[in-house]
Backbone atoms as SQL, in Angstrom:
CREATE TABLE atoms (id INTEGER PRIMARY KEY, chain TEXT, resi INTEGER, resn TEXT, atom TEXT, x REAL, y REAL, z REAL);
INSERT INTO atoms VALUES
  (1, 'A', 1, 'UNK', 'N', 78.688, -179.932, -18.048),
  (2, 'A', 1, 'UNK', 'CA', 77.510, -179.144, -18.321),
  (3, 'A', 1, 'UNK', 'C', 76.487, -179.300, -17.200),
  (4, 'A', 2, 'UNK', 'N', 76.401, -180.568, -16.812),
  (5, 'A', 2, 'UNK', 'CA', 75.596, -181.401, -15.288),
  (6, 'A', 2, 'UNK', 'C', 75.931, -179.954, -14.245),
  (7, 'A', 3, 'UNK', 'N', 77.090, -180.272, -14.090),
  (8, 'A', 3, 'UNK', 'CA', 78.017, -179.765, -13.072),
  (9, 'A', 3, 'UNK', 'C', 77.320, -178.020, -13.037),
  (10, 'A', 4, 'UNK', 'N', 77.992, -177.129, -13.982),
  (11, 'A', 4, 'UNK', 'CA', 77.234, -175.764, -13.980),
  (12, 'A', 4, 'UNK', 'C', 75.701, -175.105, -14.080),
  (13, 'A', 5, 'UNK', 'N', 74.890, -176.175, -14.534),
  (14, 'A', 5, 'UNK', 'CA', 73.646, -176.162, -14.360),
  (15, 'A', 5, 'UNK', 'C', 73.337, -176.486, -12.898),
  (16, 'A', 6, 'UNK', 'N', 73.703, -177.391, -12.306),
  (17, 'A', 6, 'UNK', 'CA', 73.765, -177.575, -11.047),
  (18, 'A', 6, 'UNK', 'C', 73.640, -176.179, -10.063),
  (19, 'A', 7, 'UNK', 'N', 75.224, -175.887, -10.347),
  (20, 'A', 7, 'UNK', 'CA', 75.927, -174.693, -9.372),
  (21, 'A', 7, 'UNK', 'C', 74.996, -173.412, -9.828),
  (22, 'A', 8, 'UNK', 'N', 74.769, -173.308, -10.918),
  (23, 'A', 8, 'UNK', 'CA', 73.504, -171.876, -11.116),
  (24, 'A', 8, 'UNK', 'C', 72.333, -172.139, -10.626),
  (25, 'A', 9, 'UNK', 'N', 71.461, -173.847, -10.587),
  (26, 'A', 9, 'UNK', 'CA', 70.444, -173.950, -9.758),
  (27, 'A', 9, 'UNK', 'C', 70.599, -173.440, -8.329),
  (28, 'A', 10, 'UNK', 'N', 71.485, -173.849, -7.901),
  (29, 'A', 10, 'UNK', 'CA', 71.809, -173.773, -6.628),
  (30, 'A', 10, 'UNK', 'C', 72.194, -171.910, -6.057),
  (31, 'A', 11, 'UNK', 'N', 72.658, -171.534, -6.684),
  (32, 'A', 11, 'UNK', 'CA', 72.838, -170.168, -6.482),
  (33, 'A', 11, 'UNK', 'C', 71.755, -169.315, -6.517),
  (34, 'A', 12, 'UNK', 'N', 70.889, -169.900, -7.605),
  (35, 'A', 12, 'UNK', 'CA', 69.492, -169.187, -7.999),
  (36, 'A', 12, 'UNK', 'C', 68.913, -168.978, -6.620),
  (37, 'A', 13, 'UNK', 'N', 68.524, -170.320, -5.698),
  (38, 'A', 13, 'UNK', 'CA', 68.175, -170.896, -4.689),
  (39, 'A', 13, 'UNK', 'C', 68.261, -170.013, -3.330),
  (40, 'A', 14, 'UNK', 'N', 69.957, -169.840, -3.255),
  (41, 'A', 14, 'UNK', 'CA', 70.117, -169.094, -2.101),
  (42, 'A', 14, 'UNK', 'C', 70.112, -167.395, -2.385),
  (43, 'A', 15, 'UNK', 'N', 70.049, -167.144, -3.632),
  (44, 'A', 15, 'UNK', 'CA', 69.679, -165.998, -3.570),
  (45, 'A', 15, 'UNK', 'C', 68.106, -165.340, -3.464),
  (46, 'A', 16, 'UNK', 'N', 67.397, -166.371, -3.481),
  (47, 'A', 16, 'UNK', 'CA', 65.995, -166.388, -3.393),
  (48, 'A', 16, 'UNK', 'C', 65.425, -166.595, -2.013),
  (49, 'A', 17, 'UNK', 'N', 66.375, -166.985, -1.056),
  (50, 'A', 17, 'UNK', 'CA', 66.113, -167.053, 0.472),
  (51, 'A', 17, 'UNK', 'C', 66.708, -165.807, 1.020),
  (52, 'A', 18, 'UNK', 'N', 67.229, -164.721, 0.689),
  (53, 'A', 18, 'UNK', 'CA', 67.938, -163.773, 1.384),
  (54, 'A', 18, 'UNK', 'C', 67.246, -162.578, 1.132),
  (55, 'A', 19, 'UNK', 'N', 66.106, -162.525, 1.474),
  (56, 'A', 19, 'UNK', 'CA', 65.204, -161.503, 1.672),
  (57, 'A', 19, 'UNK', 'C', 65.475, -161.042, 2.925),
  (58, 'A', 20, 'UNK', 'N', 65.445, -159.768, 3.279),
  (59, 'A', 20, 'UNK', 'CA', 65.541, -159.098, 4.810),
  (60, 'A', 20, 'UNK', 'C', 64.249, -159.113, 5.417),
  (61, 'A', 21, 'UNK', 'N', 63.963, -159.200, 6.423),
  (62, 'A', 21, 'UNK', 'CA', 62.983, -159.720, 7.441),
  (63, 'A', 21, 'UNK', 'C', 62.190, -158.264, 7.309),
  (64, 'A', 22, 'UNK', 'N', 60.694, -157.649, 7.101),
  (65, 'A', 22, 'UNK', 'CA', 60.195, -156.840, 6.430),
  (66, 'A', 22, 'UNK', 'C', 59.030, -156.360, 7.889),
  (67, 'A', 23, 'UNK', 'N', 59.393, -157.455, 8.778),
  (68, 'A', 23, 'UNK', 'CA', 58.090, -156.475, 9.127),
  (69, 'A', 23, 'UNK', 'C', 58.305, -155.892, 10.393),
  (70, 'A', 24, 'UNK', 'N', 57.157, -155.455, 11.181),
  (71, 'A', 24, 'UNK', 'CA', 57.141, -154.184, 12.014),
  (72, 'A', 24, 'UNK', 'C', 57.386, -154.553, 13.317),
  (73, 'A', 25, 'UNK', 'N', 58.630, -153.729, 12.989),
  (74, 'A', 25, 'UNK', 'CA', 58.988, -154.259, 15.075),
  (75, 'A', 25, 'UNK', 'C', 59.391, -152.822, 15.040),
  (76, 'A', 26, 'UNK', 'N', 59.918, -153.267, 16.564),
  (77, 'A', 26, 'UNK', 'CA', 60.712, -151.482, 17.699),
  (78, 'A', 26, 'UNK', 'C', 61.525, -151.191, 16.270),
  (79, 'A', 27, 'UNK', 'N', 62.535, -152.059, 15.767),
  (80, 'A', 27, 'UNK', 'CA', 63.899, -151.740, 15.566),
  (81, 'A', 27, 'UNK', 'C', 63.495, -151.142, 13.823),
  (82, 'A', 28, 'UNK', 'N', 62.474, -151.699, 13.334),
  (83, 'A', 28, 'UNK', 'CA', 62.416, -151.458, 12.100),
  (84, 'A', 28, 'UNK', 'C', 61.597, -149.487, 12.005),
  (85, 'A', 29, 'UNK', 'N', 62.772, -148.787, 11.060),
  (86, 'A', 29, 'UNK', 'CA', 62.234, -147.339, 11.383),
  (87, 'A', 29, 'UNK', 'C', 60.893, -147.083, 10.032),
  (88, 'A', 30, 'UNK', 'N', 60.704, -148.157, 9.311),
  (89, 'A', 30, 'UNK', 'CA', 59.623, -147.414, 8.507),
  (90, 'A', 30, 'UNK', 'C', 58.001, -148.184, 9.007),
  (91, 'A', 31, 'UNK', 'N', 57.985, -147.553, 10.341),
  (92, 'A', 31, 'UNK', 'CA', 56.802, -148.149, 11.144),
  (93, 'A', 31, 'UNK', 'C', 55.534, -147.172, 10.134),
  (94, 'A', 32, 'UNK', 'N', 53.993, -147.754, 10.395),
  (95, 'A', 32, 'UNK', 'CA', 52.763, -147.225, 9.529),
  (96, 'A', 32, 'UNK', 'C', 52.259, -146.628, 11.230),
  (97, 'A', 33, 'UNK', 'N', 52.901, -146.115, 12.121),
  (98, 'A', 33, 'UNK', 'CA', 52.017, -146.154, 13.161),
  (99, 'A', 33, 'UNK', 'C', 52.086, -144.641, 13.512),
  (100, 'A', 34, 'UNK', 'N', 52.915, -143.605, 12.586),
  (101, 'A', 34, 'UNK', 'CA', 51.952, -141.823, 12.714),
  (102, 'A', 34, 'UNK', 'C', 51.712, -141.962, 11.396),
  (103, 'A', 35, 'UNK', 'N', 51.358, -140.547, 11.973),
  (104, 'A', 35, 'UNK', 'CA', 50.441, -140.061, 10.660),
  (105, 'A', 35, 'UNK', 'C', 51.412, -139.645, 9.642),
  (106, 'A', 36, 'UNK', 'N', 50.734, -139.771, 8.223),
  (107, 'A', 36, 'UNK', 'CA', 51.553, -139.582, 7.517),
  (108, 'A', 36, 'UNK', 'C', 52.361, -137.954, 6.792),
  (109, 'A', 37, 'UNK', 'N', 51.381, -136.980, 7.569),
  (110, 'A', 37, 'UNK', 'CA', 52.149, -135.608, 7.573),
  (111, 'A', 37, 'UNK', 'C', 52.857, -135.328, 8.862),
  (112, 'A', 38, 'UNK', 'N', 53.444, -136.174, 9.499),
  (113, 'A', 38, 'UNK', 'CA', 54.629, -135.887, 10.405),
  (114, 'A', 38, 'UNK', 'C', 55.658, -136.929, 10.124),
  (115, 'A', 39, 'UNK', 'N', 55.785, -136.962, 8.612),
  (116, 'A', 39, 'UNK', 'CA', 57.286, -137.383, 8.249),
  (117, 'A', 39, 'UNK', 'C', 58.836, -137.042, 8.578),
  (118, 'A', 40, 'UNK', 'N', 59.040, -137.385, 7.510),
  (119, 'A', 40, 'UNK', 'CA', 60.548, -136.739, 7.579),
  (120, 'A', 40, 'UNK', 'C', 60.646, -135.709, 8.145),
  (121, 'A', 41, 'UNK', 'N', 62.211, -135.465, 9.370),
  (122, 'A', 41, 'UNK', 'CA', 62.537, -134.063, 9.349),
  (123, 'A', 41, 'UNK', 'C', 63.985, -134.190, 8.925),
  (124, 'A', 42, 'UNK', 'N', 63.815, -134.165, 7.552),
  (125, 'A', 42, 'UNK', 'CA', 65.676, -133.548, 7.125),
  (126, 'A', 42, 'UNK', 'C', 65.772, -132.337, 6.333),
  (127, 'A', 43, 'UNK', 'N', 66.985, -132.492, 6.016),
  (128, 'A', 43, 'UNK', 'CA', 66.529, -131.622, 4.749),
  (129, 'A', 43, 'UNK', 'C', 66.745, -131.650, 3.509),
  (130, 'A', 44, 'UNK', 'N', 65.856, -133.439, 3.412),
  (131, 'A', 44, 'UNK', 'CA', 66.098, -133.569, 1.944),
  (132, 'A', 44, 'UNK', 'C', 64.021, -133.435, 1.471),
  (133, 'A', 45, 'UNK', 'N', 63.586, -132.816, 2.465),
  (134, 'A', 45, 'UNK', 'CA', 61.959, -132.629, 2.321),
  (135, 'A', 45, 'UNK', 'C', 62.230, -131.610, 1.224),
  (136, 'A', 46, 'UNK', 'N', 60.643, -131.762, 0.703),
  (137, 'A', 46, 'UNK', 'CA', 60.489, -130.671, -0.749),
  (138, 'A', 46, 'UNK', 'C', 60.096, -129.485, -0.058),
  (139, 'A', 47, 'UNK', 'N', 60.480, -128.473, -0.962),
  (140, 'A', 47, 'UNK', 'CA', 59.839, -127.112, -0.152),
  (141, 'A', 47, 'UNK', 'C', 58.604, -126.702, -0.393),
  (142, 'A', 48, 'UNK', 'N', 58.079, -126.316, 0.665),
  (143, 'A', 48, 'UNK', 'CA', 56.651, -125.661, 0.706),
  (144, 'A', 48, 'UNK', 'C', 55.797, -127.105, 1.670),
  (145, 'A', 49, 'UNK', 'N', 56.302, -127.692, 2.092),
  (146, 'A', 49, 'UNK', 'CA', 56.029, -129.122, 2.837),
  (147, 'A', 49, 'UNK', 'C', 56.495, -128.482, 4.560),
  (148, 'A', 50, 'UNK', 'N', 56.156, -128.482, 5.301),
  (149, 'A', 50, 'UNK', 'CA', 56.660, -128.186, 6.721),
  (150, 'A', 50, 'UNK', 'C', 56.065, -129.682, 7.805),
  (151, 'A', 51, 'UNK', 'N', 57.068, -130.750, 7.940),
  (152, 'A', 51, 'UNK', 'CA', 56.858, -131.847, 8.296),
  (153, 'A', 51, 'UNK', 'C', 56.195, -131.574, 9.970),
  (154, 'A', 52, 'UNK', 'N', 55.029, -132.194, 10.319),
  (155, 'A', 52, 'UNK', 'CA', 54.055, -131.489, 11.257),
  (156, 'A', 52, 'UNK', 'C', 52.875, -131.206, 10.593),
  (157, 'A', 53, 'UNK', 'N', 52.657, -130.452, 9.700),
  (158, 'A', 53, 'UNK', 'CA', 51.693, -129.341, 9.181),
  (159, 'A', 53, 'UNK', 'C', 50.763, -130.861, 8.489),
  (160, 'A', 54, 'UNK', 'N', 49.773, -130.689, 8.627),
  (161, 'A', 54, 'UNK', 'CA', 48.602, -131.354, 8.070),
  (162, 'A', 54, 'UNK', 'C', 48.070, -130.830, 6.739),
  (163, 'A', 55, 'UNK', 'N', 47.924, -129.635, 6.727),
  (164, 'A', 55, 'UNK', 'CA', 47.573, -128.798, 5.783),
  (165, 'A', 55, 'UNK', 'C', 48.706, -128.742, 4.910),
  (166, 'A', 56, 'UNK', 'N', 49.829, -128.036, 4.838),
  (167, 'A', 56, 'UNK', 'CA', 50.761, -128.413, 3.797),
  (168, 'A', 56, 'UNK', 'C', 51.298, -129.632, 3.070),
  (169, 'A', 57, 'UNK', 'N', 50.971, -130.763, 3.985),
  (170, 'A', 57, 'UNK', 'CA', 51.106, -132.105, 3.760),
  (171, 'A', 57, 'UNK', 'C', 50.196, -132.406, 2.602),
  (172, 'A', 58, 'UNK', 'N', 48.553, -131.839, 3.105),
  (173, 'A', 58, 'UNK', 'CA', 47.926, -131.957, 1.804),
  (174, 'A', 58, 'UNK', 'C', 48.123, -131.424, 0.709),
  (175, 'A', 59, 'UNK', 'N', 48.041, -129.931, 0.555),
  (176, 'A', 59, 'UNK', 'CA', 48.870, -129.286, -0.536),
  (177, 'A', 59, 'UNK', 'C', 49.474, -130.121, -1.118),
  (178, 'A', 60, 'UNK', 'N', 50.716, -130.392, -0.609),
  (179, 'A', 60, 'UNK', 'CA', 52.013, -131.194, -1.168),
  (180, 'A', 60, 'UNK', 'C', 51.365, -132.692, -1.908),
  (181, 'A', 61, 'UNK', 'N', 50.301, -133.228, -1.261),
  (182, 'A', 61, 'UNK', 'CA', 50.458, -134.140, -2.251),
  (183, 'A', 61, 'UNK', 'C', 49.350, -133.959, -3.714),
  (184, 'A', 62, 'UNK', 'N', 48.408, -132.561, -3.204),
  (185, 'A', 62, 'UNK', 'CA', 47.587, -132.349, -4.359),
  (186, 'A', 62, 'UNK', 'C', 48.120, -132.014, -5.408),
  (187, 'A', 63, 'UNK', 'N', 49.327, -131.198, -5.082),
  (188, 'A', 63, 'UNK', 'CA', 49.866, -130.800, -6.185),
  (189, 'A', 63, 'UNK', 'C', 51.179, -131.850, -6.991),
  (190, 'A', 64, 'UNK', 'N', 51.672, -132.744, -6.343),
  (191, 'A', 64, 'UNK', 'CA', 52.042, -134.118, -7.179),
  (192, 'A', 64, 'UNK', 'C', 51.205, -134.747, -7.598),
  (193, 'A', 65, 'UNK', 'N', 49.772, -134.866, -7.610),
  (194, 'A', 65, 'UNK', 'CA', 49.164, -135.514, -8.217),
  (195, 'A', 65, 'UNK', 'C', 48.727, -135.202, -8.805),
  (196, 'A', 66, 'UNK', 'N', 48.621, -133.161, -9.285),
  (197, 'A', 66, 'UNK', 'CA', 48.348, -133.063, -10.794),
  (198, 'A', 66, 'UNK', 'C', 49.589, -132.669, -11.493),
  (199, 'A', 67, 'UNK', 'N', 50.322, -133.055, -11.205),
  (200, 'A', 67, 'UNK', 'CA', 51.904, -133.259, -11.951),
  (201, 'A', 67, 'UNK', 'C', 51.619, -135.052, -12.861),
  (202, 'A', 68, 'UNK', 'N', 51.116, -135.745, -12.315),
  (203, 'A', 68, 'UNK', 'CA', 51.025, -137.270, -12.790),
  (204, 'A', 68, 'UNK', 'C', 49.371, -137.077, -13.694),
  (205, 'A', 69, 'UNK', 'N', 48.488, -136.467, -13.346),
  (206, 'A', 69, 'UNK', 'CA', 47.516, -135.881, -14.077),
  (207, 'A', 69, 'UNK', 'C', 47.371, -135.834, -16.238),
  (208, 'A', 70, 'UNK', 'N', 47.282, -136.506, -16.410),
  (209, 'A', 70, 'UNK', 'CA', 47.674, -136.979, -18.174),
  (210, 'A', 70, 'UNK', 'C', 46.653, -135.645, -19.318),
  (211, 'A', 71, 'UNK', 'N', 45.565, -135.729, -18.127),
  (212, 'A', 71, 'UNK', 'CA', 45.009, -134.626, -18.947),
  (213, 'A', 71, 'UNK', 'C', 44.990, -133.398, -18.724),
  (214, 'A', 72, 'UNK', 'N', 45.910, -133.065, -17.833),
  (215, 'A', 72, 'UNK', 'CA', 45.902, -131.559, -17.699),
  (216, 'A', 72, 'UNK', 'C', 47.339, -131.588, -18.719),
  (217, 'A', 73, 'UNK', 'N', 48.178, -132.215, -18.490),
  (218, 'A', 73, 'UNK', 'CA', 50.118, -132.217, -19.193),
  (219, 'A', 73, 'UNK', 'C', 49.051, -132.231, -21.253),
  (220, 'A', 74, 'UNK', 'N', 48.297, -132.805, -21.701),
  (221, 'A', 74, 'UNK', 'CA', 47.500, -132.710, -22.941),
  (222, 'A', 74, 'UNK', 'C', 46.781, -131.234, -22.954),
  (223, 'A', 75, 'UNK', 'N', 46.295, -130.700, -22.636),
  (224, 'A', 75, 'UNK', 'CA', 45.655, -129.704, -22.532),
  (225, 'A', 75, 'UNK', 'C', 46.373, -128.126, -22.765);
């Protein structure tokens, strides 16, 4: 019983050190250093979003945020 309490401490342990290294270098691609309406260009973007556009960028997020909006979804 020693024995498997042991081996699960221990596992607990090294799975608690194997975090991936998080911060901002060359190599890491989710850098904070543009702006945030010249995101993505794939084409898994939402439509009516044109990655570049400042202005649609805003749009795009005014209108997710009255999607999350509690009192307009009541109303």
């Amino acid at each position: 019983m020693k024995r498997a309490t042991l081996l699960l401490a221990s596992a607990t342990l090294l799975v608690a050190c194997g975090e991936p290294n998080q911060s901002k270098s060359t190599g890491n691609t989710n850098r904070g250093d543009t702006a945030a309406w010249q995101g993505a260009n794939n084409p898994h973007v939402v439509k009516g979003w044109n990655p570049g556009n400042q202005g649609s960028w805003e749009n795009q997020i005014r209108s997710r945020g009255q999607l999350q909006n509690e009192y307009t979804k009541t109303n």
